[in-house]
C-alpha positions in Angstrom: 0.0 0.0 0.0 1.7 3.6 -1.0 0.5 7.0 -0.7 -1.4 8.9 -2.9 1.9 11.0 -4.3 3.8 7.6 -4.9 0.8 5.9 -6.4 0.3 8.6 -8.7 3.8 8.3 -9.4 3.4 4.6 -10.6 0.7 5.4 -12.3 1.7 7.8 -14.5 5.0 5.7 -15.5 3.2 2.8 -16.2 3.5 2.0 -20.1 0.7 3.3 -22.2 1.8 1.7 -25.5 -0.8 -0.8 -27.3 0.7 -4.0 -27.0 -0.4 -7.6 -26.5 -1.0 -8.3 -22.7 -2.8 -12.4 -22.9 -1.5 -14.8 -20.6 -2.1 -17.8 -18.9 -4.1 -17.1 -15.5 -1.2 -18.7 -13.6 1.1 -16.2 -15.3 -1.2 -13.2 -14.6 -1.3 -14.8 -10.9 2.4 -14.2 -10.6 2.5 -10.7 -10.8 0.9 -10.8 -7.0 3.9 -10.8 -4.7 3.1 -12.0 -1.1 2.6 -9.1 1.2 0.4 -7.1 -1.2 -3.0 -5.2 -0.6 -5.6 -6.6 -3.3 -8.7 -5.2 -4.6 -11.3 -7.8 -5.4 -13.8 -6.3 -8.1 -17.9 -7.5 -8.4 -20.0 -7.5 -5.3 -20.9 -10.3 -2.9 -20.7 -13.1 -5.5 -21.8 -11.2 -8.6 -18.8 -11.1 -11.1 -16.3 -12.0 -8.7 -12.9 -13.0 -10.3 -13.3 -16.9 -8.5 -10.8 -18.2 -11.2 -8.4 -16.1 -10.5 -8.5 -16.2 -6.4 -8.7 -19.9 -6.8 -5.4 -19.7 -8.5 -4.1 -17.0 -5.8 -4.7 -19.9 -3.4 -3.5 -22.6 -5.7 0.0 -20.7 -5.8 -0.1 -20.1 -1.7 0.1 -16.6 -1.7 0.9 -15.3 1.7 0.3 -12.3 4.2 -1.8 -10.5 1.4 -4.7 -7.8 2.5 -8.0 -8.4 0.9 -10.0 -5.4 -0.1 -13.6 -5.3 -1.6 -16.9 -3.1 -0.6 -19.5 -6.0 -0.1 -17.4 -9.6 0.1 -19.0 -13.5 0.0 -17.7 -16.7 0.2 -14.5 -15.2 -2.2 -13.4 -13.3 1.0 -13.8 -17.0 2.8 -11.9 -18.8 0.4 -8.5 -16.2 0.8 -8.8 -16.3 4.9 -9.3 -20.2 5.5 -6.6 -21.0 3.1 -3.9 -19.1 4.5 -3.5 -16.2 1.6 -5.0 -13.6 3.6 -3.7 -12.2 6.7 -6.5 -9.3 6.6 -9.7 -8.0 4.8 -11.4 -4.8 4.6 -14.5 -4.2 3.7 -17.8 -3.6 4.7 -19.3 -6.7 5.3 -18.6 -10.5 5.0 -20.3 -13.5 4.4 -21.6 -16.3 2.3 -24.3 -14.9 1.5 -27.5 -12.9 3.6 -29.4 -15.7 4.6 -26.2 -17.3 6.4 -25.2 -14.4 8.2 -22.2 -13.0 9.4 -18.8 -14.7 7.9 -18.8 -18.2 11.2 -14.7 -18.1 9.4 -13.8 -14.3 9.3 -15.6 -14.5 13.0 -13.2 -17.1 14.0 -10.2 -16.1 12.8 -10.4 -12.2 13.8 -11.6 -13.3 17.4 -8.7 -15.2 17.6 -6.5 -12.9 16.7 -5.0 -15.0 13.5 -6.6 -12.4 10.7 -6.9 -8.6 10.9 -10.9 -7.3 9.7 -11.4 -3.9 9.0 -15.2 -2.6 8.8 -16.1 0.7 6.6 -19.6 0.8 5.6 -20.4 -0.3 1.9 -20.7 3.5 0.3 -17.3 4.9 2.7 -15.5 1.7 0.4 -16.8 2.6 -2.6 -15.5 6.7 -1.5 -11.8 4.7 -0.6 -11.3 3.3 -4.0 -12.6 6.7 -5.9 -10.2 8.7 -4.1 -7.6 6.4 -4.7 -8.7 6.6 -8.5 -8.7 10.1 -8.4 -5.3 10.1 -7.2 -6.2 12.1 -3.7 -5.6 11.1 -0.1 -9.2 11.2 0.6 -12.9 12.5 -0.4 -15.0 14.4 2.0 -18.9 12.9 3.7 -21.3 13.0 6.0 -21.6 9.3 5.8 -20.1 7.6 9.6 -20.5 10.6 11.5 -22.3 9.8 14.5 -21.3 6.4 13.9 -18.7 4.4 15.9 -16.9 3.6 12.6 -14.9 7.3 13.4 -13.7 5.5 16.1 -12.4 2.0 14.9 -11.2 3.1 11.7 -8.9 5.4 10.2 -11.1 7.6 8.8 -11.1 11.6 10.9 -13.7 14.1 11.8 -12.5 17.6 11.2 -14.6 21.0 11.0 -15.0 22.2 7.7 -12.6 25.1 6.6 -15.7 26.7 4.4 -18.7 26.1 6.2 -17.8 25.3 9.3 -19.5 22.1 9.5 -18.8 18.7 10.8 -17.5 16.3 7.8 -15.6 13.2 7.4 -12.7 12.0 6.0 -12.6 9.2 4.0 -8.6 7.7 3.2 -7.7 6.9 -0.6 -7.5 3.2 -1.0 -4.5 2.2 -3.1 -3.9 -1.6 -4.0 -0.7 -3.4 -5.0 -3.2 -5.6 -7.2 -6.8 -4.9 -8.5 -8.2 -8.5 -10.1 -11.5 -8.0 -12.0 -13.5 -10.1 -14.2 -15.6 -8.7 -16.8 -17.6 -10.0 -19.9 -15.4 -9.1 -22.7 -12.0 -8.0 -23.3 -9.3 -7.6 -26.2 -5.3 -8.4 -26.0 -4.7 -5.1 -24.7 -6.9 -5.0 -21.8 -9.5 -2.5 -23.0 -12.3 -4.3 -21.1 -16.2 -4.4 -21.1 -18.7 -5.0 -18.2 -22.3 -5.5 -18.6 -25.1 -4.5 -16.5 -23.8 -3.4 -13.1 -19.8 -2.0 -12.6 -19.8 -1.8 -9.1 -16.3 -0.5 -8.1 -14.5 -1.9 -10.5 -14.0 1.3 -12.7 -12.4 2.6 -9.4 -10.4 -0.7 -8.6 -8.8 -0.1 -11.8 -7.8 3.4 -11.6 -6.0 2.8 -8.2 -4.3 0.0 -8.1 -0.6 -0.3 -9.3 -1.6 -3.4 -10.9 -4.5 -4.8 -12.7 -5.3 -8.8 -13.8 -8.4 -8.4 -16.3 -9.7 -11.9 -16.3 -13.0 -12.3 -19.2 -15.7 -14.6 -20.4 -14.1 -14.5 -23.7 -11.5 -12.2 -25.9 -12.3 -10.0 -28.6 -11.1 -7.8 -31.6 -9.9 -4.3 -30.6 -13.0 -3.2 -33.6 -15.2 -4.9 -31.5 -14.4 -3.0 -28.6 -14.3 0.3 -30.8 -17.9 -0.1 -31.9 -19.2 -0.4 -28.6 -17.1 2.3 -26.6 -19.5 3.2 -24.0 -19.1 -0.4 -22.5 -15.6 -0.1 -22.2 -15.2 0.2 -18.2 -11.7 -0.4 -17.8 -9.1 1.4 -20.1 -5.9 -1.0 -21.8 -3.8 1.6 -19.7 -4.4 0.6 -16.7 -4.1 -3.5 -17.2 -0.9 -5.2 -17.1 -2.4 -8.9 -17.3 -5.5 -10.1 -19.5 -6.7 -13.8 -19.1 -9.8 -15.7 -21.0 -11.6 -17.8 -18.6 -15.4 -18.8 -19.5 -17.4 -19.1 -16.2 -14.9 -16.9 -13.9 -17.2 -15.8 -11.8 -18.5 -19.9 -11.1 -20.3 -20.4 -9.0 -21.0 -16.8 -8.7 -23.0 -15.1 -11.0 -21.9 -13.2 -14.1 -24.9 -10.8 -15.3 -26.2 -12.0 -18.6 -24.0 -15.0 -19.3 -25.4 -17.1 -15.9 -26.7 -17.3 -12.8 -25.2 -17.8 -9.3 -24.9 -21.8 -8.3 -26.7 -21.1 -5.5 -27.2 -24.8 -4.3 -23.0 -25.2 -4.9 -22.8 -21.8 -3.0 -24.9 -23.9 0.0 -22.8 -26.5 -0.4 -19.6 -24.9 0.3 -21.7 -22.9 3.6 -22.8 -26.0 4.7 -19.0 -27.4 5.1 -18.4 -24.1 7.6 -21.9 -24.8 9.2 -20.8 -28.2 10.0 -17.0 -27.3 11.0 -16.4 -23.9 10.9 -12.9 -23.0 9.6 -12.2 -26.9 9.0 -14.8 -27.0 7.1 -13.8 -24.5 4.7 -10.0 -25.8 4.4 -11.9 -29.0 3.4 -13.6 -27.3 0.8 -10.4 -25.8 -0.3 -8.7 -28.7 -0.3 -11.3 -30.5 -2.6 -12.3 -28.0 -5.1 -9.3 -26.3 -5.5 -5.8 -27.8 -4.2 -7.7 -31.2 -5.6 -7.8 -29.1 -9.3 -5.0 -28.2 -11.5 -7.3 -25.3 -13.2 -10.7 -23.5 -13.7 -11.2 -25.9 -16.1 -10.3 -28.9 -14.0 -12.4 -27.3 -11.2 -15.8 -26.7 -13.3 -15.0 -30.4 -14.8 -16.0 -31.3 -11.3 -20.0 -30.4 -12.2 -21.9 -32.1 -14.8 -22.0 -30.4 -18.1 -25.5 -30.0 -17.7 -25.5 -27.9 -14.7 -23.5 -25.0 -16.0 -26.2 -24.8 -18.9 -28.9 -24.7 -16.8 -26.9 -21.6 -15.1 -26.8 -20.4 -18.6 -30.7 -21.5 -19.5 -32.0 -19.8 -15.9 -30.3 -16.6 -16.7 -31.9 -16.6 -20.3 -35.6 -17.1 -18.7 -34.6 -14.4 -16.1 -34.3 -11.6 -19.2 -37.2 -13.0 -21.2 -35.4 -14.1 -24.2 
């Protein structure tokens, strides 16, 4: 994590040329070094780069800080296995109906994982500023909260009006790892439906790892500009990965595997955090690869992900 001077710094010698950045997903991986603050794009489980973090945990990356606004079972996944030594973010767990993260809970009560609370919009305000390239952006949000407190955002009086505002900190990761629909060789990449933070996520991190449903031509991007939600600039690694988000949801393509999604709860339910290192160690130390991993489900249940989704936007 730098300041916002040296981030800008990084930013701005960064190379801006046009050239062909495709690689393997445990190539792109690599450019994580252990120790480094991530930023995890999509929200709960919608378009969140699984492949990737599976392949983060595949490679044993250590003492890393998770970052992400709203996480799910993807936050889980980079605690119980070891990769995580923190996560911040504004809330954490599989998903509503299971309630607060039993793992995080575990792990930060023992004192064997750092968690840092913001609420959900004061996130999305720490990855802005840190795309904007400031130390912080001004709200009322969390005052009168206890968040002042327990975090390192500050309460100052206003130099104009004389009010009471908060300060929100820049966020500014090492890594930002995103999955979006479409992308070309250069990075130029495409989101439908929802962006979440990810515009942001790109803008501030030193690094970015686009992984995408599939890759396309450069004129394909061109004639559909106003998709394009992450710049080639800012990416250093791009990766084609169908079903990235699996079994997460990827917004138009298909829907969440909500009964896999209870299945992987159901191992914490029944074991807490050895229960998730079992999971772990069967669905993805027990794979070689995303592909090896989804080879694990039956053909026909990743088309009725795909079928389900169709149904949903009446086509």
């Amino acid at each position: 994590m730098v300041d916002f001077v040296e981030a800008r710094k990084i930013v701005e010698k960064k190379d801006k040329g046009m050239k062909s950045k495709l690689m393997s997903l445990k190539d792109a991986v690599k450019l994580i070094n252990d120790g480094d603050l991530i930023a995890i794009g999509g929200c709960m489980y919608s378009r969140s780069p699984i492949a990737a973090l599976h392949e983060i945990i595949r490679q044993k990356k250590s003492n890393l800080t998770v970052s992400k606004a709203l996480t799910s079972f993807d936050g889980e996944l980079m605690l119980a296995s070891g990769c995580a030594k923190g996560i911040i973010t504004s809330w954490l767990s599989v998903a509503v109906v299971y309630g607060v993260s039993k793992v995080m809970r575990h792990l930060v009560q023992n004192r064997l994982a750092a968690y840092e609370e913001w609420s959900h919009y004061t996130m999305a305000l720490r990855f802005k500023a840190g795309a904007m390239g400031v130390p912080f952006l001004p709200t009322l949000s969390l005052l009168g909260s206890d968040m002042i407190k327990h975090t390192s955002a500050k309460e100052i009086t206003c130099p104009f009006t004389g009010q009471k505002i908060a300060l929100v900190p820049a966020l500014f990761p090492d890594v930002g790892v995103i999955h979006v629909h479409a992308a070309d060789e250069y990075g130029n990449a495409q989101i439908e439906g929802y962006r979440f933070c990810d515009e942001d996520i790109a803008r501030a991190s030193s690094k970015v790892i686009v992984t995408a449903e599939k890759i396309v031509s450069n004129n394909k991007i061109r004639r559909e500009p106003d998709k394009t939600a992450v710049p080639f600039f800012c990416v250093d690694a791009v990766v084609e990965v169908p079903f990235g988000s699996y079994p997460g949801e990827c917004y138009g393509l298909y829907e969440a595997d909500l009964k896999h999604i209870a299945e992987y709860a159901q191992y914490g339910i029944d074991k807490g955090l050895e229960g998730a290192k079992e999971y772990i160690q069967k669905y993805i130390h027990g794979t070689a690869s995303h592909e090896e991993f989804l080879s694990t489900f039956p053909l026909s249940r990743l088309l009725d992900r795909q079928r389900t989704v169709r149904e949903i936007l009446g086509e």
